[in-house]
N, C-alpha and C positions, 0 to 999 in steps of 0.2 A: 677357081683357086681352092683345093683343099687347106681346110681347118684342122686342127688337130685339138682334140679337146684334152686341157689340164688333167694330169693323173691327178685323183684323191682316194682319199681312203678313211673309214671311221673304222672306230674299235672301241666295244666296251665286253669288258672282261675282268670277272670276279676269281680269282683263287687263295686257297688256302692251304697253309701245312707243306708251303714250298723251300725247296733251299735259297736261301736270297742271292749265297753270290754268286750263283751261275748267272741267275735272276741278272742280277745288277752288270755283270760284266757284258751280257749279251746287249743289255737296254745303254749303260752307259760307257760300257768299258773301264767301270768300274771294281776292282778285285778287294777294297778292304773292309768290305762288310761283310762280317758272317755271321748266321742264325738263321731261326725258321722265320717264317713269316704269311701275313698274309696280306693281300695287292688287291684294289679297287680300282679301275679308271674307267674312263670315257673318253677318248680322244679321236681329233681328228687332225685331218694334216693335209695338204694338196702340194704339189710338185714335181719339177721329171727328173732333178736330183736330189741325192741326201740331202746336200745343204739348204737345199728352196724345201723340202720336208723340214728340216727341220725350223728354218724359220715361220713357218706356214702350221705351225701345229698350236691347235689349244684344244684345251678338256677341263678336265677336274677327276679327284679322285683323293684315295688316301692308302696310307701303308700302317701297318703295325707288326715290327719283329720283335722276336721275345728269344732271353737266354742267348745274347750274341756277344760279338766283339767286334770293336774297329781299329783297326791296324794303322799303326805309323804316328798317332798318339793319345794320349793319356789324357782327358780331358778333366776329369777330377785330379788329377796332377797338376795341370793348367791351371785350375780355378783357384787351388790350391797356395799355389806359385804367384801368381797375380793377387792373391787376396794377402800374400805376406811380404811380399814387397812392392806388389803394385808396377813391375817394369813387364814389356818382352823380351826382354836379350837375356835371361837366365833361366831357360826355358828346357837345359841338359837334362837330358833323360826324361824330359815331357814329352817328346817330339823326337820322334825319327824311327828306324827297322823294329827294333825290339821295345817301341810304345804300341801299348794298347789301352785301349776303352771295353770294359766288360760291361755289360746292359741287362738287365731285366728283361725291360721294357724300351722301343724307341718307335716312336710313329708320330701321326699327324696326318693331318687332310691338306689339300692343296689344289690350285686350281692354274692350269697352263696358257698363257698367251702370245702369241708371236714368237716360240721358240723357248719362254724365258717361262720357269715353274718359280710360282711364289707362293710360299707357307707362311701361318702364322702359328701357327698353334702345335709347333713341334715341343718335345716331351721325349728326358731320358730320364731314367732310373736306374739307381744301384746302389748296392749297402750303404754307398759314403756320401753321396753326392745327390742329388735331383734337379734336371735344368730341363727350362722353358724356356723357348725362343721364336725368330721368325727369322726367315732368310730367303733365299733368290738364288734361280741356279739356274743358267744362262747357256742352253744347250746348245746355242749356235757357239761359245766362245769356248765353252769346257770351261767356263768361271763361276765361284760361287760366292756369296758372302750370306750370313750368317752371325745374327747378333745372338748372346743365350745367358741368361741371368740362372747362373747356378744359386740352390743352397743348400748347406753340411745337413748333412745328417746326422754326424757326427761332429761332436767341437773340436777348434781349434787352439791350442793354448795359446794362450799369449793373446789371444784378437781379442779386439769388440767388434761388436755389429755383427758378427758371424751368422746369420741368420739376413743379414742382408744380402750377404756376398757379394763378389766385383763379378761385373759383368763382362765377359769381352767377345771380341768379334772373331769369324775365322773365317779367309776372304782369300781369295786370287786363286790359281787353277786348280782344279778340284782333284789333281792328282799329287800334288803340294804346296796346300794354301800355309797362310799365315795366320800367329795368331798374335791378342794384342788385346790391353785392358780397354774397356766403352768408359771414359771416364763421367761421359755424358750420361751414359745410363745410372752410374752409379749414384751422379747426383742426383736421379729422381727418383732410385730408390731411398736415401734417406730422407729426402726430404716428405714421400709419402710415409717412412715410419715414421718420421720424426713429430709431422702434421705440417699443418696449414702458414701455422707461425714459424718456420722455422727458418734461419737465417743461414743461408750458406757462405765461405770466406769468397770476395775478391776474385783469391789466389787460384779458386779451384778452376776457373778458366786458362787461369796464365799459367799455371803451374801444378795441370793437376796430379802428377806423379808426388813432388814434395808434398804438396796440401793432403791429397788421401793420406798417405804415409802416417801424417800428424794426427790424422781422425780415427785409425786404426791403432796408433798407440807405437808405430815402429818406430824408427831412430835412420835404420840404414840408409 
């Protein structure tokens, strides 16, 4: 009886000073990120199709682009938005063809298993805005999610906490995910500005669109 032995394959490979979105469209088929950049990994993958490769892949590595933009939205618009009324259903002109995200800076290290790359330490910057986050991007499904705790660089009239910022998530197919305030996150960032002693409402479980609302000083 002939065997046939498992296709695999490794790869590790450093460059720098590349265009990212050929880069990204060819890796993920992904077209809305643009800037230079430069790419680290180490991966491996075994299977006799795309899809057994892609499940069958882990590594590690990390990226950093500089001076780019991401198409299709406006993330400091987002944070923006969420931090003044705290919903996602008013999110016009944050989101869609002529949103964009302008960057400095966006990178992070990451490490791949069974298909599925998870980050923690992701990091964007630009004049208005700066957000840290961690998320998961699920190369068997084309889904991502994506939690990221912006904050102003600039102030906000009207708010408090501004310097805490709302945090929210951006989740489902990575060629038009969703987005949407973390009200969970937000509670642990006041409560670590706030300290140890600090008592949060009830409400902020059962209702935490109204109850933020109140802590940030809105009305709407």
């Amino acid at each position: 009886m002939l065997f046939r032995s498992m296709p695999s394959f490794r790869s590790a490979l450093e460059m720098r000073n590349i265009r990212v979105q050929p880069f990204m469209v060819e890796l993920m088929g992904m077209k809305e990120i643009s800037a230079t950049g430069a790419v680290r990994f180490d991966i491996s993958a075994r299977g006799a199709t795309q899809a057994a490769i892609m499940r069958n892949l882990n590594g590690k590595g990390d990226i950093q682009f500089t001076q780019g933009t991401i198409t299709g939205v406006d993330l400091g618009a987002v944070a923006r938005l969420l931090q003044s009324v705290l919903t996602a259903q008013v999110l016009t002109g944050a989101v869609g063809d002529n949103a964009k995200t302008e960057f400095g800076e966006l990178g992070g290290s990451f490490t791949i298993q069974d298909g599925v790359l998870h980050t923690r330490d992701v990091r964007l910057t630009n004049p208005t805005v700066e957000m840290t986050g961690r998320g998961d991007v699920d190369f068997n499904s084309q889904q991502l999610e994506f939690h990221l705790e912006p904050r102003a660089k600039k102030g906000i009239p009207g708010l408090q906490l501004v310097d805490i910022g709302v945090p929210f998530y951006v989740k489902g197919p990575w060629n038009k995910p969703s987005f949407g305030p973390d009200a969970g996150g937000l509670a642990k960032g006041i409560v670590n500005k706030l300290g140890d002693d600090a008592k949060l409402p009830a409400d902020l479980l059962k209702n935490p669109g109204q109850t933020l609302r109140s802590l940030f000083g809105g009305s709407r």
